[in-house]
Structures are given as structure tokens and as C-alpha cells.
C-alpha positions as CSV (number, residue, x, y, z in Angstrom):
1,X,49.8,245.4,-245.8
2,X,48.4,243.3,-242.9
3,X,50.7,240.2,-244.3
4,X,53.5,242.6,-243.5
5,X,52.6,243.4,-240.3
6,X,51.7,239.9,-239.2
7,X,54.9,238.7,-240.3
8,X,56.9,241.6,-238.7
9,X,55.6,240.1,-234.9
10,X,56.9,237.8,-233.0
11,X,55.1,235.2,-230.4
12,X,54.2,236.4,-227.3
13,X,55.1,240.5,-228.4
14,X,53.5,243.4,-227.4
15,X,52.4,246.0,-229.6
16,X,55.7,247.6,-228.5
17,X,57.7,245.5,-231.8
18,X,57.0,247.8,-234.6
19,X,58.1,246.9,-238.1
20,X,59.6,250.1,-239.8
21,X,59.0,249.0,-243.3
22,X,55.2,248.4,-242.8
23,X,55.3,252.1,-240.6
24,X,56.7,253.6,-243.8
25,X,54.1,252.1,-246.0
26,X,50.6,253.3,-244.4
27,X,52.3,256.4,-243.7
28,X,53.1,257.1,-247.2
29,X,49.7,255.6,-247.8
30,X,47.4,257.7,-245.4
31,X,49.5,260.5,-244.7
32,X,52.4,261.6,-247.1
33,X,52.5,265.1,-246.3
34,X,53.8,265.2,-242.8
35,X,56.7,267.9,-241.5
36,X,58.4,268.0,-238.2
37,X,58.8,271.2,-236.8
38,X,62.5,271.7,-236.1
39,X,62.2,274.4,-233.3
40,X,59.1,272.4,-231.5
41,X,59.0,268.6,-232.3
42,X,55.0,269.1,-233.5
43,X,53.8,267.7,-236.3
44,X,51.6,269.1,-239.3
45,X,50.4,267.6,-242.7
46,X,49.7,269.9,-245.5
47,X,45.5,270.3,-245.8
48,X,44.9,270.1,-250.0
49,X,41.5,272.3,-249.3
50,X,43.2,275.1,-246.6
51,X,46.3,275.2,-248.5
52,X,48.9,275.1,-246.0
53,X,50.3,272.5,-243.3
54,X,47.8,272.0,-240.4
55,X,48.9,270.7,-236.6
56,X,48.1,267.3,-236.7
57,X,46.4,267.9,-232.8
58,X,43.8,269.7,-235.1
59,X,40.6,267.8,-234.8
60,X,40.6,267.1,-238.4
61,X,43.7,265.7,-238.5
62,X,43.9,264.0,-235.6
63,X,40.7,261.8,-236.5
64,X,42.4,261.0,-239.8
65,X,45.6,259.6,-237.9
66,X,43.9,258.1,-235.7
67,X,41.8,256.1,-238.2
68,X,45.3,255.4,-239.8
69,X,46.4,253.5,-236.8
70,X,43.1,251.5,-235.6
71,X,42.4,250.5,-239.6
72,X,46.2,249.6,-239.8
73,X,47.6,248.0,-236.6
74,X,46.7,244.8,-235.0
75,X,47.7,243.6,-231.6
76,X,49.0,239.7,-231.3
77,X,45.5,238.3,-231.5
78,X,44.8,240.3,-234.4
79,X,42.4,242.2,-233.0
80,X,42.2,246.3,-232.8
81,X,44.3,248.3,-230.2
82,X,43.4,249.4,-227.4
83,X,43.1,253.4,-226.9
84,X,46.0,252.8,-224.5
85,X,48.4,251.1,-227.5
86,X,46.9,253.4,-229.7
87,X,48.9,256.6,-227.6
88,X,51.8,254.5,-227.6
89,X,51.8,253.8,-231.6
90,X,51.4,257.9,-231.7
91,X,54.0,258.4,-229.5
92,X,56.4,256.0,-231.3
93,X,55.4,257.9,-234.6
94,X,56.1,261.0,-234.0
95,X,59.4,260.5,-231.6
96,X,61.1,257.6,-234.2
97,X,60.2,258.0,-237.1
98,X,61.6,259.8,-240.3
99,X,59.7,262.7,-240.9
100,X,61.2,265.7,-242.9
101,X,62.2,268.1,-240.1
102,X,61.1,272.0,-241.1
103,X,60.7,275.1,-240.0
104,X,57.9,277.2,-241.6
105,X,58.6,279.9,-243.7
106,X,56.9,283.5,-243.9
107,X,60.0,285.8,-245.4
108,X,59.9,286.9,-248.8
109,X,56.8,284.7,-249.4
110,X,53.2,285.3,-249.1
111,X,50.6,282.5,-249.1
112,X,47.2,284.3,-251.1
113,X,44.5,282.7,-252.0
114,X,45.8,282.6,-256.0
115,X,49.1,281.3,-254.9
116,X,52.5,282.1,-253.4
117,X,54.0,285.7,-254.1
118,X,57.3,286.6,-254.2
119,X,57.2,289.8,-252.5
120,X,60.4,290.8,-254.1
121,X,60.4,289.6,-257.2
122,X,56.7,289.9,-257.9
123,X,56.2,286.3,-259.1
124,X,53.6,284.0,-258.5
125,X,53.7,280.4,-258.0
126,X,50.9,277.8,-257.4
127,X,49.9,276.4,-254.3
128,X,52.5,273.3,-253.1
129,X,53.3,271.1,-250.1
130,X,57.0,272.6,-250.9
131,X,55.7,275.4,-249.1
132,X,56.1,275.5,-245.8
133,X,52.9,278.1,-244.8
134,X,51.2,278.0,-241.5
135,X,48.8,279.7,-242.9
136,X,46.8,281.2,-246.4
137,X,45.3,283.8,-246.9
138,X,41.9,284.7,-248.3
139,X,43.5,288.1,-250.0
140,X,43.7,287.5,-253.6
141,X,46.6,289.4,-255.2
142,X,46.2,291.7,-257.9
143,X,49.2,294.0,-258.6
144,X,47.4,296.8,-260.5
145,X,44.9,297.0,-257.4
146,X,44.6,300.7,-255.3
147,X,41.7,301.3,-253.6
148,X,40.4,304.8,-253.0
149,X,38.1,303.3,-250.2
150,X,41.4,301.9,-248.0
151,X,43.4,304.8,-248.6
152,X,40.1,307.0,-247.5
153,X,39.5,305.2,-244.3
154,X,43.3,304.7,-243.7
155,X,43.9,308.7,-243.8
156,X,40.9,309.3,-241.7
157,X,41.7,306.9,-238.6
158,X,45.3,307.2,-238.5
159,X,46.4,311.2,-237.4
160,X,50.4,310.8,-238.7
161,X,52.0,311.8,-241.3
162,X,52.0,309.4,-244.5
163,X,49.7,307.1,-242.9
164,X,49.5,304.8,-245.7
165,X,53.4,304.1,-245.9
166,X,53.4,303.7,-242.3
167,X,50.4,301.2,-242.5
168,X,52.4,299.6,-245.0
169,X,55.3,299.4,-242.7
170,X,53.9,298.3,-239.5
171,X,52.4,295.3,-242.1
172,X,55.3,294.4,-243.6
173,X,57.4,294.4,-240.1
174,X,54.9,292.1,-238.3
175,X,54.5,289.7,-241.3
176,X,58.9,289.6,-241.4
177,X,59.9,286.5,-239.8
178,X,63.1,287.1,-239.2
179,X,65.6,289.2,-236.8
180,X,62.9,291.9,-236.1
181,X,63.3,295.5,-235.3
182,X,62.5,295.2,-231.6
183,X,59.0,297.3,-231.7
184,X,55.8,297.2,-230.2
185,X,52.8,299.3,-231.4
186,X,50.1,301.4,-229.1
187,X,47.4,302.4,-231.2
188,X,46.4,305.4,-229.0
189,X,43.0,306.9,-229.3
190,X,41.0,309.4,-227.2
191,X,39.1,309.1,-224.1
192,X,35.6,309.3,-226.4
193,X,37.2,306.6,-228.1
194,X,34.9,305.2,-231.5
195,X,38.6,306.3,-233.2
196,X,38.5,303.5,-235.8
197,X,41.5,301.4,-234.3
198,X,39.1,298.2,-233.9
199,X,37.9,298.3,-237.7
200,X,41.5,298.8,-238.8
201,X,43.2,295.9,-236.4
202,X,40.2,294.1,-238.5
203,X,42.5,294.7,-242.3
204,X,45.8,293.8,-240.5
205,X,44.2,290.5,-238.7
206,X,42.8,289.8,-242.0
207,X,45.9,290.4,-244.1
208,X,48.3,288.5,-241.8
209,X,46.3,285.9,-241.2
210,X,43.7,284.5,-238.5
211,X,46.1,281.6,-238.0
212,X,48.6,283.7,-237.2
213,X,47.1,285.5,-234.9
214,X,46.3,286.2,-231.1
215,X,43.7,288.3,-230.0
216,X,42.9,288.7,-225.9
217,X,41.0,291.1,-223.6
218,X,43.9,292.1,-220.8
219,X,42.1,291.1,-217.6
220,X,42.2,287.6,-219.3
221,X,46.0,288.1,-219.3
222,X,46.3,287.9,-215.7
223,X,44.1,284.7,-215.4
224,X,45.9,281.1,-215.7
225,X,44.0,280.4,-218.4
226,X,46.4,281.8,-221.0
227,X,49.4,280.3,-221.8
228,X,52.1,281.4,-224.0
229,X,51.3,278.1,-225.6
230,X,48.7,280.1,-227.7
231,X,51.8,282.1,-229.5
232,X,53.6,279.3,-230.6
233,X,54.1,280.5,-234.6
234,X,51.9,283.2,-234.1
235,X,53.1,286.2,-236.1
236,X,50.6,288.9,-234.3
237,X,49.4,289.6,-230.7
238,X,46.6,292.2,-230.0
239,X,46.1,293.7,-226.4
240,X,42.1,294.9,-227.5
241,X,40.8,297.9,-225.5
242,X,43.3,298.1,-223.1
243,X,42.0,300.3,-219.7
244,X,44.1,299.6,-216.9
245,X,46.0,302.5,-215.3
246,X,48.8,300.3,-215.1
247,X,50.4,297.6,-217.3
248,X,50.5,294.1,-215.0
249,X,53.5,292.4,-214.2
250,X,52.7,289.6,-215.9
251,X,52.1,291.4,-219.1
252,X,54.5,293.6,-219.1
253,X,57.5,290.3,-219.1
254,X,55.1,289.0,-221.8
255,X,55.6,292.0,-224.1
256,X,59.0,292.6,-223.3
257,X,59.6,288.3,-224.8
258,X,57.7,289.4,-227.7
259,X,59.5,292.3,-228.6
260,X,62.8,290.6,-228.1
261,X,62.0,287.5,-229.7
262,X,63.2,285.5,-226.5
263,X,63.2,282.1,-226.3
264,X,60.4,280.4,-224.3
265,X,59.6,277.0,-222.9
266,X,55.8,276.6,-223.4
267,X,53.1,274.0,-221.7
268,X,49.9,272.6,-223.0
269,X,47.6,270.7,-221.2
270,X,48.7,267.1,-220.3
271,X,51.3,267.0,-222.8
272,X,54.8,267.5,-222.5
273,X,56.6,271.6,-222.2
274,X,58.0,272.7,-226.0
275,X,60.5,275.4,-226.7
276,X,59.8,277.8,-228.8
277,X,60.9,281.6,-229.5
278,X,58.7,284.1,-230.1
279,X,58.0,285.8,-233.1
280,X,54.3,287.6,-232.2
281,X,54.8,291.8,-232.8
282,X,52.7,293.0,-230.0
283,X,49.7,295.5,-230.5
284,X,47.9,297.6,-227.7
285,X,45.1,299.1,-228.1
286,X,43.8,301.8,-225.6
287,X,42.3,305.4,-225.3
288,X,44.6,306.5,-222.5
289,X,48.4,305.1,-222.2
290,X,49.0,302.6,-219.5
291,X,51.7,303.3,-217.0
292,X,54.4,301.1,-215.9
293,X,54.6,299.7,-211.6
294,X,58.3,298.6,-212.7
295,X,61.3,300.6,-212.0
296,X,62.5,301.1,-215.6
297,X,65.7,302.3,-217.3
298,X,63.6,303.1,-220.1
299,X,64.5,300.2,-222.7
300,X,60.7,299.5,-222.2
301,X,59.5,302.3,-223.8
302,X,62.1,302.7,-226.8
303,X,60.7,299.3,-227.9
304,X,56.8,301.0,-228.9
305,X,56.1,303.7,-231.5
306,X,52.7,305.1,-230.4
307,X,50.6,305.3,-233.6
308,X,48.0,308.5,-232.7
309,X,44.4,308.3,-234.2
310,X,43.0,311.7,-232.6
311,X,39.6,311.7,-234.8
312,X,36.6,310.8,-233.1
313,X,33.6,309.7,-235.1
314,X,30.7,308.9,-232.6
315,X,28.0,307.6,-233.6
316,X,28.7,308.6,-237.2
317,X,31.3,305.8,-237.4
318,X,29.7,302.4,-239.8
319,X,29.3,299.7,-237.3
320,X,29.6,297.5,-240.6
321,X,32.4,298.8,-241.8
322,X,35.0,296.5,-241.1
323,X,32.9,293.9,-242.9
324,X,32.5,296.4,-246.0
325,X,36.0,296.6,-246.4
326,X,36.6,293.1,-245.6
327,X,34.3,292.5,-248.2
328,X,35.4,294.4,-250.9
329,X,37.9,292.3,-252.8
330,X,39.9,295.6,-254.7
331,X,40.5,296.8,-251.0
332,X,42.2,293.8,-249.6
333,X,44.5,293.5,-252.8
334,X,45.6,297.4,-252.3
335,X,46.5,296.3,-248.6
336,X,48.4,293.0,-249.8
337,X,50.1,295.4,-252.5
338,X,50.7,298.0,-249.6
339,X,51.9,295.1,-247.4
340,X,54.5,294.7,-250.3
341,X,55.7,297.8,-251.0
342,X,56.4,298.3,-247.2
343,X,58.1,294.7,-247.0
344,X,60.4,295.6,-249.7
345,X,61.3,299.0,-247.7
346,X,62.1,296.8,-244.8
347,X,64.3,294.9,-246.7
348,X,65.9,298.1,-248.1
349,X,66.8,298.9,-244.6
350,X,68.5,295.7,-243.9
351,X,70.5,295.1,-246.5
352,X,71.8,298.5,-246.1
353,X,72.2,298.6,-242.4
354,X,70.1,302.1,-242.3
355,X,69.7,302.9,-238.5
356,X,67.2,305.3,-237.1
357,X,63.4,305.6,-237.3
358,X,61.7,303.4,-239.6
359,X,57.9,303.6,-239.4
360,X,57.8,307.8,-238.7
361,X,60.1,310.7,-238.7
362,X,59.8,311.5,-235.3
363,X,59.3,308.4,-233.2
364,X,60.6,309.6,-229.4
365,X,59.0,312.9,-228.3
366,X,55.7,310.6,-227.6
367,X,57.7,307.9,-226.0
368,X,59.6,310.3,-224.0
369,X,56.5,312.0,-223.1
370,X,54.9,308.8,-222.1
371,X,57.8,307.9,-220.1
372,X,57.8,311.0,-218.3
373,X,54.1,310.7,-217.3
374,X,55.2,307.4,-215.8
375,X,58.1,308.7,-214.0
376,X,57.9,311.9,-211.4
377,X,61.7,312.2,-211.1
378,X,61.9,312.8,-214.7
379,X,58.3,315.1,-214.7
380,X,60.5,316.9,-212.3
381,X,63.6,317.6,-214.4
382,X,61.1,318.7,-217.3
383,X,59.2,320.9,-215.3
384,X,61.7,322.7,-213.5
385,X,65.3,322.1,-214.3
386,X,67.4,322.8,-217.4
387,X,70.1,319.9,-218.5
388,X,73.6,322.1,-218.8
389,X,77.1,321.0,-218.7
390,X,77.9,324.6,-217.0
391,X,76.3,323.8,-214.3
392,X,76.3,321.2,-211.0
393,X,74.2,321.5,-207.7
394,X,73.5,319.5,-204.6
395,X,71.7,315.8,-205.2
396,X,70.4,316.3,-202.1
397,X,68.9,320.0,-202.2
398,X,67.3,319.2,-206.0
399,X,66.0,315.8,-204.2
400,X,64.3,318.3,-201.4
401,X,63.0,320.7,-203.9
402,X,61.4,317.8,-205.6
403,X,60.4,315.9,-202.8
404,X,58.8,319.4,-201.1
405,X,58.2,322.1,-203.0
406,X,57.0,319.9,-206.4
407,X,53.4,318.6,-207.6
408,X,52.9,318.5,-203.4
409,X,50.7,315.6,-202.8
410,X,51.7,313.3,-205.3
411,X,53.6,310.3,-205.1
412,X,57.5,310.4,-205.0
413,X,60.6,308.5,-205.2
414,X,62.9,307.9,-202.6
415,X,66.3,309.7,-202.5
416,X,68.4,306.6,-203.9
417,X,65.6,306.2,-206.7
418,X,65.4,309.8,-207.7
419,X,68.7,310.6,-208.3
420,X,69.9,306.9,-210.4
421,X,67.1,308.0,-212.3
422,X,67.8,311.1,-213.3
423,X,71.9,310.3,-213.6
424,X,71.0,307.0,-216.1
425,X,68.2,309.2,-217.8
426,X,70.7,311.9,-219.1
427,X,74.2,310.8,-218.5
428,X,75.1,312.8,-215.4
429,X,77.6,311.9,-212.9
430,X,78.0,312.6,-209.3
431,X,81.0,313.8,-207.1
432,X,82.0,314.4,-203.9
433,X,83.2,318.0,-203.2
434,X,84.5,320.6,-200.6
435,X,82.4,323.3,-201.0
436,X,82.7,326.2,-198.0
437,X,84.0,323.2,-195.6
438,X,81.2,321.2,-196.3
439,X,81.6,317.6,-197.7
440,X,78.8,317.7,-200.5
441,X,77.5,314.8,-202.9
442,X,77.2,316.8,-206.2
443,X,75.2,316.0,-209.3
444,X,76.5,317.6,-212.6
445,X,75.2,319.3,-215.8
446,X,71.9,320.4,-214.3
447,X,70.2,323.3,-212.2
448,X,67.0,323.8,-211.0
449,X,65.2,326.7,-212.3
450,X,62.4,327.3,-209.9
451,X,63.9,328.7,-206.6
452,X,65.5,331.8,-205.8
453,X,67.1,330.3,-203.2
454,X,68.6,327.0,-204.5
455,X,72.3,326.6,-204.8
456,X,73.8,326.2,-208.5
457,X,77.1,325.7,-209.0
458,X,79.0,326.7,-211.9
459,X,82.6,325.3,-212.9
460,X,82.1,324.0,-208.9
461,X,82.2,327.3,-207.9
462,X,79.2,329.0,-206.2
463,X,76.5,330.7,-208.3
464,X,73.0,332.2,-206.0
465,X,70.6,332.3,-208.4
């Protein structure tokens, strides 16, 4: 191989001259099982040991390419490169030549440590470079597997109806890689906390895969340290023990490009921006729910299902076990099997175009309950005033009785805010009206319930209560 490469140069050349035939032979040689991502330009090689395709940046592999060059490549005096020419042969590599371009592949298929299952069909295949995983898991799939231990610890943590099928849902709809349903999830506990969310997120970090995953403490969030580099093909991102009164700017456009699978344009360190588009579902957990600084039509909110574990154990909660489960082999194959059967109810959903909740029967009066909390216009309307088509009244005297005579010493919205919110909140519509001589801005299909002397109006005429 050196004879080709010494007859590829000509006098006086740089390292610059690169022979394409002798590229293709140590390549082929040293490293036949290299992909380039489609979406980000990166590439991987498939690791025989880990079972799925590695980033070549990986220590690993990056020794092994680099060895490929220096034991390979020559400059004109036949001596070894440089760590300067060395970039440059990289560079030239990975921008010119051939490789297979691919995009990785998580639909459908599941990469266990006994090979690739077709969640559909049931079938399993052996371990190949043809698959394009990320990732493989340490999960060993056994169809006949059901654990009384998981289901146990599952119905005792999570305080919702058919908590297994939703477990089995939430699963299935972070490991789909495709066009999501547009949810985030709050694992809400108490203020005692010790609820069991940690030693749960523990099963679905373990049955999704480490790889896959993104784990961070939110005052880290705020810090430039992080960078949305770290979700590039991640298929999870956890928010662990989340405190804040208030969800940060910077995290709440964060979670709102998860949800929506947004396209991004990513940096790392010295090395040149990528685009990618986000795939991570988003998990919070927390003991009390975060409020939101933003103004918000409430499109935020409809994107989370709050997933309630009300049990507290104290000190009578295992500290071990997470590991005990994690551990026990027939309990990761029922979650694999449980990841399956809720994949395969996804799917149902799809290919039916079912609309409406998925993962529980009733997934609003929480949100809208968390959404009130965060907003006092619409506190107000709860509280005191009853949503009536026969009815219209002043915006300005229902913006005085909540402004004066409501929750007095708490914060409040100015008069422009107030009444947007409560017109885009539920549908109403203002007019301008006569009323007695008097030139009023009137708000309809609502009146205030908790003053004797407030003016309703009913079919525009006047009602006293």
C-alpha cells in the first residue's frame, strides 16, 4: 500500500494530493464500517463489542483513526505527518470521501442485547452493521417474561389509573422516532417527596438506553456549560428534582424545541455548528409544579401530561432498589415486553388517525389546574365568575373587581393583559355598546358572581344582580 501511495505524489507536493484509490484501500482495510449521518455530517463506525455504530470523536475510535492515518500516510520525504497534516487528512476524509450516508433508525426496531426485535412483528434478528442503532441495550428479550416485582413497584409509585399501560405508553412514545405526539411529562410528587420517581426514571433510562439519554440538574441549565449539542440523537431528556418556583427562560424555549421537534443548529467546542432536529421527549421531575414568567396562550401547557405519584414512603423506601430491579433480569424483559405492547398501541393510533388522550382518560383538568395557578386572570374567572352565553358585562368593571376586591395583595395583570387573556382563554369577544348613554367596552358570555352590585347584562339589556 505504501507503493501506491508513493506513486500517487508528485515532486515538490504537499500532503494536500491525495490518491483516492489508495484512501479507499486503508479505509476498507482499517475501517470498513463507517456511516455518515445524513442530518449532521458526523461520522460513526459500527463497534463489534457495543453492538451499534459509535461517533468516531469517541476516544476509542478516534485513536484507531488516527493510528490509520500516521501508520498509512507519508509526507514527500517519506516521513510521518505532522499533527497539523494529520487534521487536514481527517478533514479531507470525512468532507470528500464516499461514505454511505445514513440516518439512524429506532422505529419498529429495538437493539437488546440478544438481538434486533421487531416490535411489530415479534421477530428477532442477530446483531448487524445493517443496523443502523445508536445504541444497544443491556435488556435481554424474553416474550413470555411478567414480573410481579415491576408491576408491584409500578402500581405503588405511580397514583393513575392503569399505571402499567400508561408506563407502557409513556415508553413506547419516547422510544418512537418519528412525528411525535407533541408531549412532555412532569412526574409530580409531594412536598415530602421520597415518592419513587427517581427509582422509576432509573427502568425507563435503562430501557431506552444510556446513550440515548440526557440527564441534568436545572440550575446547570442556566449555566453556558450546556449546550444543545449534548441532544444531538438523544431520544430522552430528564429535568431531575426540579425546585424552582419558576421555569427559566432559557429552559422553558428548550422544552418548548423538544416537544415540537424543531430544528436546531448546535455548536461544540472548536469545531464547526451542525444542524440537527430534536427528537429528546422531555421529563421533569419535581414535588411542586413550576410556574411559567412568560405570558402564555396556553399551548405550553397542553404539550405535558402530569403523571401524579401521591404515595410517600419515607424512610421505608429501599435506597437499593433501583439496583434490585435493575438487576433482576425477568423485570427488565417485562418492561421491554411492556415497552412493546405500548409501542404497538401507538402505532394503532397512527395508522388510524385516533385523536384525543392517549396516555390517560382524563389528561386536562391537571393542566388546566396548573395553568390556572400560573395565571390570576384566569384564578379569577374560576373563583368568581360563571362562563354563559346569556350573559355580557363591563371589561372594565370585571377588570376592577379583580384588580380590587380579589385575592387583595397579590400580584395582578394589567387591564390590556387581563382581558386578552380571558377573551383567548374561552373564546369571548368584546363590543362596543350604548348602554343608558354611555359608550361601554363590553365583554360577552360571562358574569361575575361575587358582587351584589356589579352590572350583568343579559341579551345587552340590564340585569342588577
Amino acid at each position: 500500500m505504501k507503493k501506491i501511495w508513493d506513486e500517487s505524489k508528485e515532486k515538490k507536493q504537499l500532503v494536500y494530493n491525495y490518491n483516492s484509490e489508495y484512501l479507499d484501500v486503508i479505509i476498507k482495510k482499517y475501517l470498513p464500517k463507517i456511516i455518515k449521518q445524513k442530518d449532521t455530517g458526523m461520522l460513526f463506525m459500527y463497534d463489534e463489542a457495543k453492538k451499534c455504530y459509535v461517533e468516531i470523536m469517541d476516544d476509542g475510535i478516534k485513536n484507531d483513526y488516527t493510528r490509520m492515518i500516521q501508520e498509512n500516510m507519508f509526507n514527500d520525504d517519506n516521513n510521518l505527518l505532522s499533527l497539523k497534516q494529520i487534521a487536514e487528512v481527517k478533514e479531507y476524509v470525512k468532507h470528500t470521501y464516499n461514505f454511505p450516508i445514513k440516518n439512524f433508525e429506532s422505529c419498529h426496531l429495538y437493539n437488546c442485547v440478544n438481538g434486533v426485535l421487531n416490535m411489530v412483528t415479534g421477530e428477532l434478528k442477530p446483531h448487524s452493521s445493517d443496523y443502523l442503532f445508536n445504541y444497544c441495550s443491556d435488556i435481554e428479550y424474553n416474550k413470555d417474561a411478567k414480573s410481579n416485582k415491576l408491576e408491584t413497584f409500578v402500581k405503588s409509585v405511580i397514583t393513575e389509573d392503569e399505571p402499567m399501560s400508561l408506563l407502557g405508553k409513556i415508553i413506547a412514545h419516547i422510544h418512537f422516532q418519528g412525528d411525535k405526539l407533541q408531549k412532555g411529562f412532569l412526574f409530580y410528587g409531594t412536598q415530602a417527596g421520597r415518592n419513587g420517581k427517581g427509582t422509576l426514571f432509573k427502568l425507563i433510562n435503562a430501557i431506552i438506553g444510556k446513550q440515548r439519554t440526557v440527564t441534568i440538574r436545572a440550575e446547570l441549565l442556566e449555566e453556558s456549560s450546556f449546550s444543545s449539542y449534548e441532544l444531538k440523537d438523544k431520544a430522552l431528556f430528564n429535568v431531575d428534582d426540579y425546585k424552582k418556583d419558576y421555569l427559566g427562560s432559557k429552559l422553558l424555549g428548550l422544552l418548548n424545541s423538544l416537544i415540537s421537534q424543531a430544528p436546531d443548529t448546535v455548536h461544540q467546542k472548536n469545531k464547526p455548528a451542525i444542524n440537527i432536529q430534536h427528537s429528546a421527549t422531555p421529563i421533569i421531575q419535581c414535588n411542586k409544579i413550576p410556574k411559567v414568567k412568560a405570558d402564555d396562550d396556553g399551548g405550553f401547557y397542553k404539550r405535558w401530561v402530569i403523571v401524579n405519584f401521591k404515595n410517600e414512603f419515607g424512610d421505608k423506601m429501599n435506597e437499593f432498589l433501583g439496583t434490585y430491579l435493575l438487576n433482576d433480569a425477568d423485570v427488565m424483559s417485562s418492561l421491554l415486553n411492556l415497552l412493546i405492547d405500548g409501542y404497538r398501541k401507538l402505532l394503532f393510533r397512527k395508522e388510524n388517525n385516533i385523536i384525543g388522550n392517549f396516555f390517560k382518560a382524563d389528561e386536562i383538568s391537571h393542566i388546566e389546574e396548573w395553568q390556572r395557578e400560573n395565571n390570576s386572570a384566569l384564578q379569577f374567572i374560576h373563583d368568581c365568575c360563571e362562563i354563559n352565553s346569556m350573559y355580557s358585562c363591563s371589561t372594565r368593571e370585571l377588570y376592577l373587581m379583580y384588580r380590587d376586591e380579589w385575592n387583595l395583595g397579590g400580584s395582578k395583570l394589567s387591564e390590556t393583559k387581563f382581558i386578552k387573556g380571558v377573551k383567548d382563554k374561552y373564546k369571548l369577544e368584546t363590543i362596543r355598546k350604548t348602554i343608558k348613554s354611555e359608550k361601554l367596552s363590553i365583554i360577552t358570555g360571562i358574569r361575575c358572581n361575587i358582587n351584589t352590585t356589579f352590572n350583568t347584562y343579559q341579551n345587552l339589556g340590564i340585569v342588577n344582580k
